[in-house]
N, CA, C and O atoms as a DFTB+ gen file, in Angstrom:
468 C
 N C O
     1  1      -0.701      21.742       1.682
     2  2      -0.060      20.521       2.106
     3  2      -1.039      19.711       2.953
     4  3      -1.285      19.905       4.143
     5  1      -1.475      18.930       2.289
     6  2      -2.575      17.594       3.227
     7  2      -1.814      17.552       4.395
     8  3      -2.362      18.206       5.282
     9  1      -0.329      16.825       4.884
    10  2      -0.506      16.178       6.199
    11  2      -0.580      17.652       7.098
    12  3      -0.989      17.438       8.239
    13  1      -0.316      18.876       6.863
    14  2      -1.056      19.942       7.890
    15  2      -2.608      20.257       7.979
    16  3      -2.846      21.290       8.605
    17  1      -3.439      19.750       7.608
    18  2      -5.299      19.532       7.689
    19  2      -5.268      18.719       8.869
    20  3      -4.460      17.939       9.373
    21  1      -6.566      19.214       9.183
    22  2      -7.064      18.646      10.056
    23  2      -7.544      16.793       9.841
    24  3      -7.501      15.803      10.570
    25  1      -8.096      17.147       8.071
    26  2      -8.425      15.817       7.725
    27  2      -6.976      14.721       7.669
    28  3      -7.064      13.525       7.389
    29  1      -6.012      15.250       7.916
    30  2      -4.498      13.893       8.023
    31  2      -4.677      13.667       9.381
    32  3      -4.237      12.524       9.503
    33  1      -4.956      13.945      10.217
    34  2      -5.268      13.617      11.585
    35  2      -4.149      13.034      12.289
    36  3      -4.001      11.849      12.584
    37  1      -3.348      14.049      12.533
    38  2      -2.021      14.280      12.469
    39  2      -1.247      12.883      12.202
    40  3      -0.757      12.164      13.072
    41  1      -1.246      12.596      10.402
    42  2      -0.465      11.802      10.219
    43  2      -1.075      10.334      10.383
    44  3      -0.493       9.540       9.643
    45  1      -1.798       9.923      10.931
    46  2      -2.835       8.764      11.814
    47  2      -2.479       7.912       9.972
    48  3      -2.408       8.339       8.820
    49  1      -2.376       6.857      10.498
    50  2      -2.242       5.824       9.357
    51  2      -1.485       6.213       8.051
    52  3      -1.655       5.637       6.976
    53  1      -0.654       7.226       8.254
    54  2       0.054       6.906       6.531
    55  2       1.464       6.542       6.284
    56  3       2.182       6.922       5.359
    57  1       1.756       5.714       7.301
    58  2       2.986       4.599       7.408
    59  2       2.409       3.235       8.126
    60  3       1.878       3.201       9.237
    61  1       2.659       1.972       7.131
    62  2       1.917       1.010       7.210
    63  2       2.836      -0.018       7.186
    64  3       3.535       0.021       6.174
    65  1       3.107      -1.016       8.016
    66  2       3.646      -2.010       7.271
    67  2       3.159      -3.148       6.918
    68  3       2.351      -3.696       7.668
    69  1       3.573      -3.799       5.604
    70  2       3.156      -4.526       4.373
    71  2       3.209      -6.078       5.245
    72  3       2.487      -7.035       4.967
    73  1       4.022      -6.059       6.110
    74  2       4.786      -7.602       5.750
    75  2       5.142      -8.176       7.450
    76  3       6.162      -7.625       7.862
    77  1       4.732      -8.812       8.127
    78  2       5.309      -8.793       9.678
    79  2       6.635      -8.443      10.062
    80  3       6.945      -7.757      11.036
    81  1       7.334      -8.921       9.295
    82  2       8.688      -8.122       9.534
    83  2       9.064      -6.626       9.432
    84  3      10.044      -5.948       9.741
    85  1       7.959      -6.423       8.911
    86  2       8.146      -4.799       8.272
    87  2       9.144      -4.422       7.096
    88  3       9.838      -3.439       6.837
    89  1       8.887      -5.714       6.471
    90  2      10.073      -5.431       5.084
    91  2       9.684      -5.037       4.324
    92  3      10.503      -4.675       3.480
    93  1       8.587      -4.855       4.084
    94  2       7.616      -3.758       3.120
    95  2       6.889      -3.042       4.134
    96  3       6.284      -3.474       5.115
    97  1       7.104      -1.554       3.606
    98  2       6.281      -0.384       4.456
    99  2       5.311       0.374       3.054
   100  3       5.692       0.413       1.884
   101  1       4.066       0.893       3.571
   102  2       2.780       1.598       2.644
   103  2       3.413       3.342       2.964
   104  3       4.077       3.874       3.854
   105  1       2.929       3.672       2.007
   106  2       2.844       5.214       2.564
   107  2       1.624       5.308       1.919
   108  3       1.336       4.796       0.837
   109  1       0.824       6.079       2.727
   110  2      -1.178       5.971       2.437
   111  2      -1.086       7.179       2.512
   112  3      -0.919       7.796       3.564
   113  1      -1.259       8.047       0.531
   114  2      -1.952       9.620       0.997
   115  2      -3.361       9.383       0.582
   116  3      -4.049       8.362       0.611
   117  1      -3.685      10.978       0.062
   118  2      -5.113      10.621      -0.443
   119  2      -4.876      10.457      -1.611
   120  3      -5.959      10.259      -2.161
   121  1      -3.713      10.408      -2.649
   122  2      -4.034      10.702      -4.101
   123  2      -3.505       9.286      -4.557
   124  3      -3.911       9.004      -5.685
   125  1      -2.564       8.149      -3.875
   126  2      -1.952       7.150      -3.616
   127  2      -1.477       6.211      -2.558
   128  3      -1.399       6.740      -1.449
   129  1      -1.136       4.938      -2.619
   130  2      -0.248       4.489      -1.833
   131  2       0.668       3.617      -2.694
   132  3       0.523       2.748      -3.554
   133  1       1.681       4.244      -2.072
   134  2       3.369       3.557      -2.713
   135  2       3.585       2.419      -1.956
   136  3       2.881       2.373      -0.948
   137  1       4.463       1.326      -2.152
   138  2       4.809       0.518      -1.381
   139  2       6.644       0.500      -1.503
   140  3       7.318       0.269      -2.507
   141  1       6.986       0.744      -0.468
   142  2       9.102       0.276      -0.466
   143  2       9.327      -0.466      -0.157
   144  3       8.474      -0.804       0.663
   145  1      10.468      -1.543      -0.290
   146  2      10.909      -2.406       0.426
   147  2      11.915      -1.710       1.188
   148  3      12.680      -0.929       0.622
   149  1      11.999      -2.021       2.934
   150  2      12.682      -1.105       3.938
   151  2      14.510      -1.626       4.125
   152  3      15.246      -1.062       4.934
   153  1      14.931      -2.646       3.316
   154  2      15.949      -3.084       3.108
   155  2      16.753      -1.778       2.316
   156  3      17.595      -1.130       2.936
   157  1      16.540      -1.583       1.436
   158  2      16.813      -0.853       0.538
   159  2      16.165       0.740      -0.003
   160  3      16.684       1.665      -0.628
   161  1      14.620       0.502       0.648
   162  2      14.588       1.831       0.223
   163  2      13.765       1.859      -1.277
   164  3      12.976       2.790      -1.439
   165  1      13.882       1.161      -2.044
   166  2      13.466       0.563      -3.488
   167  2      11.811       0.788      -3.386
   168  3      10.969       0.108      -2.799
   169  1      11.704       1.733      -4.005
   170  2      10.029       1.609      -4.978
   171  2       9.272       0.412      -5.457
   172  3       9.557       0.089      -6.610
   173  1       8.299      -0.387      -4.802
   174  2       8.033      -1.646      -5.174
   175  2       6.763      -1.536      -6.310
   176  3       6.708      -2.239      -7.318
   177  1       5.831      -0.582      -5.961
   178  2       4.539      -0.706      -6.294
   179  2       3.695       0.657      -6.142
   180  3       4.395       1.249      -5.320
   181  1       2.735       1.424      -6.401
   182  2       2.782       2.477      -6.617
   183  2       0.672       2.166      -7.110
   184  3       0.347       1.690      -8.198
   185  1      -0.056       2.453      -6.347
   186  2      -1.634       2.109      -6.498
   187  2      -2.187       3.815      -6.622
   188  3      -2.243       4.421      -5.552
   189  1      -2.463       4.338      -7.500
   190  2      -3.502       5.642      -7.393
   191  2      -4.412       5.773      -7.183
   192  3      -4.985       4.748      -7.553
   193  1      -5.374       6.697      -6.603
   194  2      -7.074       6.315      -6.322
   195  2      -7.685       6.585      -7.320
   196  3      -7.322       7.412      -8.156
   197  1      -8.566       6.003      -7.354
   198  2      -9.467       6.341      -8.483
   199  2     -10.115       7.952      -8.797
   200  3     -10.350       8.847      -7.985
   201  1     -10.247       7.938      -9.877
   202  2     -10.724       9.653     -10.291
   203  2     -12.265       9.471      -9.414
   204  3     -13.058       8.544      -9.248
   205  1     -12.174      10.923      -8.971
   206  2     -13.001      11.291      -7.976
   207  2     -13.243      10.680      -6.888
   208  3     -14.421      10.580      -6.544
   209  1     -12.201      10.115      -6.067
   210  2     -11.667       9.247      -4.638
   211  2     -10.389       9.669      -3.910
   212  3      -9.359      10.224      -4.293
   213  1     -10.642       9.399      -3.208
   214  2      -8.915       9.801      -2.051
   215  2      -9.133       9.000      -0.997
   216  3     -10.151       9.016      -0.304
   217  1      -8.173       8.276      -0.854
   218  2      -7.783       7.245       0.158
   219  2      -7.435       8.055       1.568
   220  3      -6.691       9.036       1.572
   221  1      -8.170       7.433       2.966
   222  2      -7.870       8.136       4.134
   223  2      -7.122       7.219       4.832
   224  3      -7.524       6.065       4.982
   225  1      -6.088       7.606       5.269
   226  2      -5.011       6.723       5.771
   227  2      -5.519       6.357       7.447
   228  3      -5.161       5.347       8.053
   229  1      -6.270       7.249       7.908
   230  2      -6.662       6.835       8.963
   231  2      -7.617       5.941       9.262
   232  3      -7.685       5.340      10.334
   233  1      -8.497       5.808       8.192
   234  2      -9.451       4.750       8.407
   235  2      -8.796       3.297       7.408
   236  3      -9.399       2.697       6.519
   237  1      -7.853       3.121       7.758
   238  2      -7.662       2.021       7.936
   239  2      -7.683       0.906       8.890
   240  3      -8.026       1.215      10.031
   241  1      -7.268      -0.843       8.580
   242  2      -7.280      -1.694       8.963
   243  2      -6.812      -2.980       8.316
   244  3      -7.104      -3.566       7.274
   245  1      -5.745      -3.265       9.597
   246  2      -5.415      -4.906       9.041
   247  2      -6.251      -5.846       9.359
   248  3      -6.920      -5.733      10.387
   249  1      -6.386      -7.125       8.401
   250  2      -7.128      -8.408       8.518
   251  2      -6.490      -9.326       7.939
   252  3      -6.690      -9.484       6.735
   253  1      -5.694     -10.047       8.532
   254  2      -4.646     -11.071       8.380
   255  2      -3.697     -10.592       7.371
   256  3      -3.309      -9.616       8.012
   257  1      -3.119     -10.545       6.426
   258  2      -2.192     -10.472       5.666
   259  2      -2.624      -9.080       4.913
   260  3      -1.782      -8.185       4.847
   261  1      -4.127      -8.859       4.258
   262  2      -3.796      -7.922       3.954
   263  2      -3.811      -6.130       4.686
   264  3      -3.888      -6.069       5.913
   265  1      -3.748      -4.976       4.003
   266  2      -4.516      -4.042       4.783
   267  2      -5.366      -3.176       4.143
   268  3      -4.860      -2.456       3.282
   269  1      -7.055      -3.035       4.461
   270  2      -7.871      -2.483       4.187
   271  2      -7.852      -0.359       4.406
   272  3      -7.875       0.394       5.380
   273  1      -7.803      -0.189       3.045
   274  2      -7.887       1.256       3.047
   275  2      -9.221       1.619       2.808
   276  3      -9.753       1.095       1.829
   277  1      -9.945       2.481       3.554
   278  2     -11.050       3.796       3.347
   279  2     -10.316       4.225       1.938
   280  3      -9.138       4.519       1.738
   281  1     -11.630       4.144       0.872
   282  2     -11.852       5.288      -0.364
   283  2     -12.281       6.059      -0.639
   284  3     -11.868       6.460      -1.727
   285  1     -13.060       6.653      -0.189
   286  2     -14.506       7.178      -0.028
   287  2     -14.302       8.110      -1.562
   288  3     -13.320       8.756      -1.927
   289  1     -15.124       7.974      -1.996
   290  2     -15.543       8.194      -3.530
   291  2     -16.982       9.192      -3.577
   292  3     -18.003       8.851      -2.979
   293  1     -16.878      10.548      -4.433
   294  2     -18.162      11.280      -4.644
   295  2     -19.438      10.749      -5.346
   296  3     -19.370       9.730      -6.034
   297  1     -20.546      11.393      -5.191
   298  2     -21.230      10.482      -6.527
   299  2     -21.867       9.641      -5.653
   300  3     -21.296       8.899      -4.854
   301  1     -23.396       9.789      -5.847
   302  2     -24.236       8.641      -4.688
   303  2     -24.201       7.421      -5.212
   304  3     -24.259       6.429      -4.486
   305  1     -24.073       7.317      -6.911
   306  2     -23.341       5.496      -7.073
   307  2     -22.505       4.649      -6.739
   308  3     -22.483       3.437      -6.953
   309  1     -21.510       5.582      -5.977
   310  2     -20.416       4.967      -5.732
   311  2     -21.024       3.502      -4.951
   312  3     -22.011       3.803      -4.280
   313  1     -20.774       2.354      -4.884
   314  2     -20.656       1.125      -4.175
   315  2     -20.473       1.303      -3.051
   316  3     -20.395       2.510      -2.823
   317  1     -20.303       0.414      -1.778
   318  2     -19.538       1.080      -0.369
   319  2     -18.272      -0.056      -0.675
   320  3     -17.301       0.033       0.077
   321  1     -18.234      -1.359      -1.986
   322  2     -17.077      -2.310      -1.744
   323  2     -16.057      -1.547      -3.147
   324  3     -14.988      -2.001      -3.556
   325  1     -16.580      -0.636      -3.529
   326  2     -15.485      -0.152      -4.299
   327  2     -15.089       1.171      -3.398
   328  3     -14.055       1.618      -3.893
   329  1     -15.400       1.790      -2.535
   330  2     -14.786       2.226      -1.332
   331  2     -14.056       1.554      -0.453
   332  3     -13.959       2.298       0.523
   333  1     -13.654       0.853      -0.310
   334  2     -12.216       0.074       0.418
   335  2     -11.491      -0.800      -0.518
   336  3     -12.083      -1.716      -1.090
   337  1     -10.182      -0.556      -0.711
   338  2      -9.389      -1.100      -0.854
   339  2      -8.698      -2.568      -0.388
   340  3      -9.280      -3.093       0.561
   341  1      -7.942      -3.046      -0.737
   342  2      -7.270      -4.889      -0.005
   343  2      -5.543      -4.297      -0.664
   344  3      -5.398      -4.543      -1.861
   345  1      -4.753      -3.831      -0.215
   346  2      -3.244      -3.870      -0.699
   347  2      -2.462      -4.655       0.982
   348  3      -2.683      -4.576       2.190
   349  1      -1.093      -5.666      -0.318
   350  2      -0.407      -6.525       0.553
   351  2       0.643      -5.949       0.148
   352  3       0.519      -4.816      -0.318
   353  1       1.997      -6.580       0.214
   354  2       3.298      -6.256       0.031
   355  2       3.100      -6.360      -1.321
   356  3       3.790      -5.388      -1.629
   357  1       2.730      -6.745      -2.284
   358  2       2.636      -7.448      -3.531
   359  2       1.579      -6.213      -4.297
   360  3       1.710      -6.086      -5.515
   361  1       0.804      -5.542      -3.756
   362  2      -0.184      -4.384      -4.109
   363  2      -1.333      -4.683      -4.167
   364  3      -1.773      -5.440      -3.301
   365  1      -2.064      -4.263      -5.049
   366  2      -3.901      -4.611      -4.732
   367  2      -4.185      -6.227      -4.925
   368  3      -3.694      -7.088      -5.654
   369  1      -5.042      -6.220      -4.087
   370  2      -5.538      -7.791      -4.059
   371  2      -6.470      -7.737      -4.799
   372  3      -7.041      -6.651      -4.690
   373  1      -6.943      -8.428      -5.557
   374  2      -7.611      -8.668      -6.586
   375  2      -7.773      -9.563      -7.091
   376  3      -6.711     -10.085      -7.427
   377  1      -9.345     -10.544      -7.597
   378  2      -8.969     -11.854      -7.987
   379  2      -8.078     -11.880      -9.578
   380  3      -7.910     -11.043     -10.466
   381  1      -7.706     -13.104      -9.399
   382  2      -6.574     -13.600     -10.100
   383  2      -5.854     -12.555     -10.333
   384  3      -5.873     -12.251     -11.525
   385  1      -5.294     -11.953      -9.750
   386  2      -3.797     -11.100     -10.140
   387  2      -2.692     -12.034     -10.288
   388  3      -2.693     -13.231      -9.997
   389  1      -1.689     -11.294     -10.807
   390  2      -0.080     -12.176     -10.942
   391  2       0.704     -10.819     -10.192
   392  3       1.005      -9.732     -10.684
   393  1       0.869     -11.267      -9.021
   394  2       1.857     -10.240      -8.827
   395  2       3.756     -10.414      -9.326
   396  3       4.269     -11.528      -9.432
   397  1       4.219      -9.645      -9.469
   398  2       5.658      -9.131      -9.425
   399  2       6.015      -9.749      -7.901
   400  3       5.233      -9.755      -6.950
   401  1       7.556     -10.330      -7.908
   402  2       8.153     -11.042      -6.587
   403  2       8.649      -9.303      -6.222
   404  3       8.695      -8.371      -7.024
   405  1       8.965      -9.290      -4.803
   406  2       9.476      -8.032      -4.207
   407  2      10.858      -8.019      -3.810
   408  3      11.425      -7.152      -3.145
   409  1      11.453      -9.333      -4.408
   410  2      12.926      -9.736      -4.589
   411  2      13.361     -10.233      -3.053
   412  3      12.949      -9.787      -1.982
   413  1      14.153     -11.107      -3.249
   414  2      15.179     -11.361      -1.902
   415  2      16.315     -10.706      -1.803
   416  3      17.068     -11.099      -2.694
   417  1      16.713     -10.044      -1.268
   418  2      18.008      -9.052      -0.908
   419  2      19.354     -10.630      -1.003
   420  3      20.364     -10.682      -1.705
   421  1      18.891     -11.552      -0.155
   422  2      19.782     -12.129       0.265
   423  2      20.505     -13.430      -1.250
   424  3      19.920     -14.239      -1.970
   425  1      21.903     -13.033      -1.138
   426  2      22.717     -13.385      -2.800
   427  2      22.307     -15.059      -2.006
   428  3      21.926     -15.280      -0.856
   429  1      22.585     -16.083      -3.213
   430  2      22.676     -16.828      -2.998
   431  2      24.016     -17.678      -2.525
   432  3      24.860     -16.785      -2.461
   433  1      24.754     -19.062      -2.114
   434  2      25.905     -19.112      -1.582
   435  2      26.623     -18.802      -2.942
   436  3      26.196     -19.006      -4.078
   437  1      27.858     -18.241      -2.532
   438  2      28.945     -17.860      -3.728
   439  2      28.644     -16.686      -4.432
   440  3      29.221     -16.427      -5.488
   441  1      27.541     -15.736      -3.797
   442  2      27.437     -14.439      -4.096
   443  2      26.534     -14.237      -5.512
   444  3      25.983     -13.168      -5.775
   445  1      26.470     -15.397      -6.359
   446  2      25.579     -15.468      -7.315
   447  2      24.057     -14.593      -6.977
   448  3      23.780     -14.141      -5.866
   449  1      23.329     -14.502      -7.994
   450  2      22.125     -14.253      -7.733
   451  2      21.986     -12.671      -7.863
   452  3      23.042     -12.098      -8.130
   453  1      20.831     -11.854      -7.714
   454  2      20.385     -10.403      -7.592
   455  2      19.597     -10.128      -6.710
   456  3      19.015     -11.089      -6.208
   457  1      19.314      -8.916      -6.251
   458  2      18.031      -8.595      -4.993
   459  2      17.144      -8.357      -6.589
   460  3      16.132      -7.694      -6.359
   461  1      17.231      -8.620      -7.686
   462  2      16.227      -8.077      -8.514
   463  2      15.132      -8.888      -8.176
   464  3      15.239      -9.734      -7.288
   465  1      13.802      -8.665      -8.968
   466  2      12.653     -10.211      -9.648
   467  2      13.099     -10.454      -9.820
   468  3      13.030     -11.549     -10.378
């Protein structure tokens, strides 16, 4: 079980939140990070590390909107910018992505509407 190692450092960065409100929360292991929306609980997004990489939840960092994960990757080719990550509420940042909406909980007047996309 990783979070009993020494390398989880007890736990140090693998609850994150996505969003200032904290309406999206990260869970950062080494093999992934999931994203929920904390309204509900709901599975938003779901990022794996790359083969032969594991994400360290402790060496992370926020920089305005998004938050930067440590990859650290085997293999002296590895890059050092394909060793960090960029995930927002929305998931990896990346140029031109289309992300998926993370839904509004809130119905519209007259109850119409869904928390779906």
């Amino acid at each position: 079980d990783w979070l009993r190692t020494p390398a989880a450092r007890a736990g140090a960065g693998v609850l994150q939140p996505l969003t200032p409100d904290a309406g999206m929360l990260a869970v950062v292991t080494p093999h992934r990070i999931a994203a929920y929306r904390t309204a509900d609980g709901d599975l938003r997004w779901v990022l794996p590390a790359k083969t032969g990489c594991s994400f360290e939840p402790a060496r992370s960092v926020r920089r305005g909107g998004a938050l930067l994960v440590a990859q650290p990757c085997t293999g002296p080719a590895a890059a050092w910018t394909a060793q960090v990550v960029a995930v927002d509420d929305y998931g990896r940042i990346v140029p031109g992505r289309t992300p998926l909406g993370n839904g509004d909980l809130r119905r519209s007047p007259g109850g119409a509407g869904s928390p779906e996309n």
